[in-house]
Structures are given as structure tokens and as C-alpha cells.
C-alpha positions as a Markdown table, in Angstrom:
| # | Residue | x | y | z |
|---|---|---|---|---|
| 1 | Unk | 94.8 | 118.3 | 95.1 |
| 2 | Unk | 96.6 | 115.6 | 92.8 |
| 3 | Unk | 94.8 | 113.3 | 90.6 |
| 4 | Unk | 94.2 | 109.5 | 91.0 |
| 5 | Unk | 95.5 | 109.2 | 93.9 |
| 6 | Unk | 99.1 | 110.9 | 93.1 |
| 7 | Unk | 100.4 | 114.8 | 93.8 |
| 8 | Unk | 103.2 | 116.2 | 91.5 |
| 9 | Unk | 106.0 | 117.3 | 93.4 |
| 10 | Unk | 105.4 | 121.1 | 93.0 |
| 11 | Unk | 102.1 | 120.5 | 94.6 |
| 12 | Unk | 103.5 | 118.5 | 97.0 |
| 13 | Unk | 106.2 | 121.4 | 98.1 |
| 14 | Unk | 103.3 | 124.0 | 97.8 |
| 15 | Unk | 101.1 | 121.7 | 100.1 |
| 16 | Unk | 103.9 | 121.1 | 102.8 |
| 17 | Unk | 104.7 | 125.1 | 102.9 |
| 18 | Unk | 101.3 | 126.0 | 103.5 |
| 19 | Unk | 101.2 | 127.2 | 107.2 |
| 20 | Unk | 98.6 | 124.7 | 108.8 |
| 21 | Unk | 100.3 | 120.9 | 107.2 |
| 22 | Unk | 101.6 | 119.6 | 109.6 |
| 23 | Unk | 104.1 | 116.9 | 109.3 |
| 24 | Unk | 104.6 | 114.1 | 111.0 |
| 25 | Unk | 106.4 | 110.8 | 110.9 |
| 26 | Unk | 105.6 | 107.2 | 111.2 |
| 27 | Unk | 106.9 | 105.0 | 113.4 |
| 28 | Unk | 105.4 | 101.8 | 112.4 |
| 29 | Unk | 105.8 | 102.5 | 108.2 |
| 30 | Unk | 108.8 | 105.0 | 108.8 |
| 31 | Unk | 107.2 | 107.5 | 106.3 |
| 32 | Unk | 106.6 | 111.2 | 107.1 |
| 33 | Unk | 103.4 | 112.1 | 106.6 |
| 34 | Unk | 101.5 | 115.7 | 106.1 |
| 35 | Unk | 98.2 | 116.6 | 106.7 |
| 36 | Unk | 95.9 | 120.2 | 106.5 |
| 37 | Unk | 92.0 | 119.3 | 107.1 |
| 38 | Unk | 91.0 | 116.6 | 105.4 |
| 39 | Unk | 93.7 | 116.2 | 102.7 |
| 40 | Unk | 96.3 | 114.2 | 103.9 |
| 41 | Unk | 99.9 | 112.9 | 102.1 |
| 42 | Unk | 103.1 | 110.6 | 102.7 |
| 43 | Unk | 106.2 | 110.8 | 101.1 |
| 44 | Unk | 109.6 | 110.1 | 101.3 |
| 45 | Unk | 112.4 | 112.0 | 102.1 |
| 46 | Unk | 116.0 | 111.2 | 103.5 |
| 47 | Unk | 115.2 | 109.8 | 106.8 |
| 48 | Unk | 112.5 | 107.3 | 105.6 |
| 49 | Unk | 115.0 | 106.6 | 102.3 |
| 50 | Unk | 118.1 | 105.3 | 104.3 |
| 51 | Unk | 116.4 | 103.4 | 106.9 |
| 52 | Unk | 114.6 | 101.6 | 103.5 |
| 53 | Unk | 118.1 | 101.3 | 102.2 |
| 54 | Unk | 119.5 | 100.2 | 105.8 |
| 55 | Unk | 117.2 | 97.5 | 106.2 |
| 56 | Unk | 117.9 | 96.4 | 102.5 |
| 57 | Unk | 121.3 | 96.1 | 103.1 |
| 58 | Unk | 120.7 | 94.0 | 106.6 |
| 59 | Unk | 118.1 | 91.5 | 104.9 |
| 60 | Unk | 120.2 | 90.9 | 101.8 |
| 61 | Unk | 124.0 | 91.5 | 102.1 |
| 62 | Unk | 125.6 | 92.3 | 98.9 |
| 63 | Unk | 128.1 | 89.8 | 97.5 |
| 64 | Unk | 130.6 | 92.8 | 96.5 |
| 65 | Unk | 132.5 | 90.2 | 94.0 |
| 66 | Unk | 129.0 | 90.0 | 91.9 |
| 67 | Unk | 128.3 | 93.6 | 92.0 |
| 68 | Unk | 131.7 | 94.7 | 90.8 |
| 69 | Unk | 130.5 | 92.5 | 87.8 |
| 70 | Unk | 127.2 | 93.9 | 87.4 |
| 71 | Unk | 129.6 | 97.6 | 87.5 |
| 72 | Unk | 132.2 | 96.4 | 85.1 |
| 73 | Unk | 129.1 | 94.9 | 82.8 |
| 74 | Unk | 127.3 | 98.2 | 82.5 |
| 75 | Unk | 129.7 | 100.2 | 81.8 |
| 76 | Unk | 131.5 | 98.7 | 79.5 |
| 77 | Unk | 127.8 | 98.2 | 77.7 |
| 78 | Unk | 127.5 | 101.9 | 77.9 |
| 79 | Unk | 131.5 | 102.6 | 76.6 |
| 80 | Unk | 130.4 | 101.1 | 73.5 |
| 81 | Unk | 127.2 | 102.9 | 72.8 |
| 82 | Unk | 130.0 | 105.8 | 72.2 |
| 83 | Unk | 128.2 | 108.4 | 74.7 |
């Protein structure tokens, strides 16, 4: 399964459908978790994404002024490549 240490995410869906993986979630990373004998995975999905984001958010507040900016910058970058 996978190779180098990474699983595509069709093998990844195919491994989590099997019917012994069992999936579980840590507490301590907050990443869910799947195993079936001896092959085990983590990976992400919407719980462990927001609480990521959450904890973003409450470590380093957006200044909303500098992020409207950022918006404006980009798109007017991307108005002129005439997409």
C-alpha cells in the first residue's frame, strides 16, 4: 500500500472502505487515523481541518485591513493576465 511513505487518495478511500479499518481519532494530534493489521494511515478530513484552521486563527489574528490588500493585489494581478 502506497509508496515512500505516501497513499494516493483512491487507495486511501479503497483502504478506509475495506470492512476491518477501523478509524479512529486523535486527541493529542487531532488527526483521524485508520488502521487494518499492520498497515496503518492518518489523514485529514473536516474535523481535524477546522480545528487546524481554528487554532490558526487564535494564535495569529488577521489584520482584516492588510488582507483586503493582499485580495485587492491578487486580483487585480490576475484581471490583467486577461483570464
Amino acid at each position: 500500500m502506497g509508496s515512500n511513505g505516501y497513499i494516493s487518495y483512491t487507495e486511501t478511500c479503497t483502504f478506509l472502505r475495506q470492512n476491518e479499518t477501523q478509524i479512529t481519532f486523535d486527541l493529542e494530534s487531532r488527526e483521524p487515523y485508520a488502521y487494518n493489521g499492520k498497515d496503518w494511515i492518518t489523514f485529514a478530513n473536516e474535523q481535524s481541518t477546522k480545528e487546524k484552521v481554528d487554532d490558526k486563527l487564535k494564535s495569529q489574528p488577521w489584520d482584516l485591513s492588510a488582507l483586503e490588500k493582499t485580495i485587492h493585489s491578487g486580483l487585480n494581478f490576475i484581471s490583467r493576465l486577461n483570464l
